[in-house]
N, C-alpha and C positions, 0 to 999 in steps of 0.2 A: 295219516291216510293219504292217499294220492287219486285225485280225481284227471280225468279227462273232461273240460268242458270242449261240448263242438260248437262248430260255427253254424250256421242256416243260410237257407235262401229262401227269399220271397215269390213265389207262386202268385203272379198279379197281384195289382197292389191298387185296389180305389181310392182318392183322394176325396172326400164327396162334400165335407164342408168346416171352416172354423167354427169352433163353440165358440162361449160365454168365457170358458174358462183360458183362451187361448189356442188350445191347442185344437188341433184337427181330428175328424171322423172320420175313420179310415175303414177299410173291409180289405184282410188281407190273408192268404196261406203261406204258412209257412213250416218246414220241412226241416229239420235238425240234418248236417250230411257229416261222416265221418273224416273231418279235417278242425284235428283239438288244438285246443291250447294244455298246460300240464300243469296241473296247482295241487302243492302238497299245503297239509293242513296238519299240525299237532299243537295237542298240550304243550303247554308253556306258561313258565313263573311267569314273566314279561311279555305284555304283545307285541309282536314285529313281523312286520311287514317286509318280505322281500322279494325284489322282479330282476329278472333276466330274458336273455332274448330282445325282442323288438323294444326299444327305448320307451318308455313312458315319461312325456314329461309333463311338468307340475308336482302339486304338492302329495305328499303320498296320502293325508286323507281326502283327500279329491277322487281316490282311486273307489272304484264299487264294490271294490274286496275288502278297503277296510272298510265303509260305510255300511257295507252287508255284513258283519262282523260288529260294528258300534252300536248297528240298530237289534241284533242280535240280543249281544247282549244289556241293552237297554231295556227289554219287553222278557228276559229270562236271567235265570241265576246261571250265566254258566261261567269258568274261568278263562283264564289267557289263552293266547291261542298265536303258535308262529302259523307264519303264512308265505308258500313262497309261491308264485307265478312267474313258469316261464313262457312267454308271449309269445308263439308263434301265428297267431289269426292276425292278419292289418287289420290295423285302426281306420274308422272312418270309409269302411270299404261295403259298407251294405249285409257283415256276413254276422252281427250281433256278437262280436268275440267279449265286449267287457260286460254287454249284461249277462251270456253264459257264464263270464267268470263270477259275477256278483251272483246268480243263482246257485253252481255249485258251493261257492261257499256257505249259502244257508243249508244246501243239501248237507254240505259235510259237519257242519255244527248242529245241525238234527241228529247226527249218528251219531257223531262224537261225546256227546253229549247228553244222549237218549232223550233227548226233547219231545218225543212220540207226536210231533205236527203232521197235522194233514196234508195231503196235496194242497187242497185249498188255503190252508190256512198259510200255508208257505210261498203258495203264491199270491195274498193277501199283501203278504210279506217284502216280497219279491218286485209288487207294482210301488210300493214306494221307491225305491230305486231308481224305476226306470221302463217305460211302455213295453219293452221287449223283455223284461227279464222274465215275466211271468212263464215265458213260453218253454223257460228253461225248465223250469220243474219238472213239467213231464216230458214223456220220449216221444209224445203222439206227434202223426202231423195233426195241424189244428186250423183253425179258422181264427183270428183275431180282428176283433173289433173296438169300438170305441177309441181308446187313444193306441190299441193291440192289444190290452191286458184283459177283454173279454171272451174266453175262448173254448172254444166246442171243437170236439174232435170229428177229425172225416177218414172215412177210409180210404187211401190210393194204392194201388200196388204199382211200385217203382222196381218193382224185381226183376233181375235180369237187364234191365237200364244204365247206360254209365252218363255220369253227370262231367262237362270239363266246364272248370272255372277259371277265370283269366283276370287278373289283376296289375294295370300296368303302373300302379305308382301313384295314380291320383285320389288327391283329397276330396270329398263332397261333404261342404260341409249341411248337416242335417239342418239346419238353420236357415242356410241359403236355399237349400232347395226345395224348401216349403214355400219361404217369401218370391222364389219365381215359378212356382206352379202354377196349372191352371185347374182349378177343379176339376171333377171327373163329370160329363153329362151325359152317361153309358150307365143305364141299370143293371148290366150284365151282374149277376151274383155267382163271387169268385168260388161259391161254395156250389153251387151248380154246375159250373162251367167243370170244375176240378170232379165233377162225380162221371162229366161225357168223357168221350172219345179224347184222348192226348192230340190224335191230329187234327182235332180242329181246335186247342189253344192256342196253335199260331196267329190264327185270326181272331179269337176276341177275349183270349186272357191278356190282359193287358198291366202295365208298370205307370201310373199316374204321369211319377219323374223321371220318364225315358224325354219327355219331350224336349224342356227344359235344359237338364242337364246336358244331354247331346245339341243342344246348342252352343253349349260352352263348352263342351271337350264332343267334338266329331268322331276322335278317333275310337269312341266306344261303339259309337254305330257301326263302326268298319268291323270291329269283333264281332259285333250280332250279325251283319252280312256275313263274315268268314264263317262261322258256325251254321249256317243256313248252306251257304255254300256247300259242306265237308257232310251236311246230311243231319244239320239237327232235326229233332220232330219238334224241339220250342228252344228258346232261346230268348233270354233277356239282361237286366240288370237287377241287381238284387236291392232291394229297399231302395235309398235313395241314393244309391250308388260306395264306392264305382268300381266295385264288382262287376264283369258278367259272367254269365254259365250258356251252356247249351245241353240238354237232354239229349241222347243219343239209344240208339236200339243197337248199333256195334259200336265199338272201342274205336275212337275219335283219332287224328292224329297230334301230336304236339306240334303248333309253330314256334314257339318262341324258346326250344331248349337250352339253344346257346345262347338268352340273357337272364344272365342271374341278376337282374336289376328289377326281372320279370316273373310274378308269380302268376304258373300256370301248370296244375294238377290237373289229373283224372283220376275219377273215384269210380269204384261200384258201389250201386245204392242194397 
């Protein structure tokens, strides 16, 4: 079978404190947008693992296709299984490309397989993995909390909206941009703010790691100027970069067509 996983963007993003266990409590929305990566998934004597497209490098069980595949079939009786991902989402760009691919593959070894798991139970599944993979499971926009793998769904209507996302090459590593954050001391609740009016998320949906991050690369703040500029109604970076997008109520323009060194789409949502 052949899936499409998509990529997401973050709908403000609270940073609000480190636990016990390391990691941070977060309050964030997040929105699945039609820009896939392509993973076929079959029966197979042998399991193997193949990628094309954008390089991944390291060891191939490192990768979340095979570890959501190991862990599969660790906890069920099912057989081998090829695997091929071809990677079009950048890595390290804020848009969740390898934990979507780590959740389609549980989606497609539920099917495959007739596993008959729950939502829930697959996206039980899904948090070992990895904070963001939960969100793959389902198609909702959602609300995620805790480390992002607790999530309640919201309604928005993004109809009739085009979204442009601009990606110029840079790495953010999720690591580093925790250790130079500053917590959030905004109670704004992203899950309120996202039920008002869109024109006023300008002013208080907010991205934790815009501060930080556009410390060390400026030149993403000049993309959220440009986009404000050209008529967005919001505009940000997605997770902790370094991605950004702009939300638009007409069809945006492109700047960057002539660098192919430069990814920059517009969708309809």
């Amino acid at each position: 079978m052949i899936l499409f996983p998509p990529a997401k963007i973050n709908l403000g993003l609270n940073v609000l404190f480190k636990r016990e266990d390391g990691f941070h409590e977060i309050e964030t929305g997040m929105i699945q947008i039609p820009f896939f990566d392509v993973l076929e998934v079959l029966s197979a004597v042998d399991f193997e693992f193949k990628q094309s497209g954008i390089v991944i490098d390291g060891d191939v069980e490192a990768n979340l296709c095979v570890k959501a595949f190991r862990l599969i079939k660790k906890n069920h009786a099912i057989g081998n299984v090829y695997i091929h991902l071809n990677k079009i989402i950048p890595m390290g760009a804020g848009l969740g490309g390898g934990s979507s691919d780590a959740a389609n593959v549980i989606l497609a070894l539920n099917e495959l397989f007739d596993l008959k798991l729950t939502i829930e139970k697959m996206q039980i599944y899904a948090a070992e993995l990895g904070s963001d993979c939960p969100f793959f499971i389902s198609k909702n926009i959602q609300i995620g909390k805790g480390r992002g793998e607790l999530l309640t769904t919201i309604d928005v209507n993004f109809k009739g909206y085009y979204l442009k996302i601009v990606n110029i090459g840079l790495h953010v590593s999720t690591k580093e941009a925790y250790s130079n954050i500053s917590l959030s001391t905004e109670n704004h609740s992203i899950s309120e703010l996202l039920k008002g009016e869109m024109l006023n998320w300008k002013r208080s949906l907010k991205n934790d790691f815009e501060a930080s991050v556009f410390k060390i690369f400026p030149e993403l703040l000049n993309i959220k100027e440009q986009f404000y500029k050209q008529g967005a109604i919001y505009a940000a970076m997605s997770g902790s970069g370094s991605t950004m997008f702009g939300i638009f109520a007409t069809r945006p323009i492109l700047n960057f067509e002539d660098r192919e060194d430069i990814l920059e789409i517009i969708l309809e949502f």
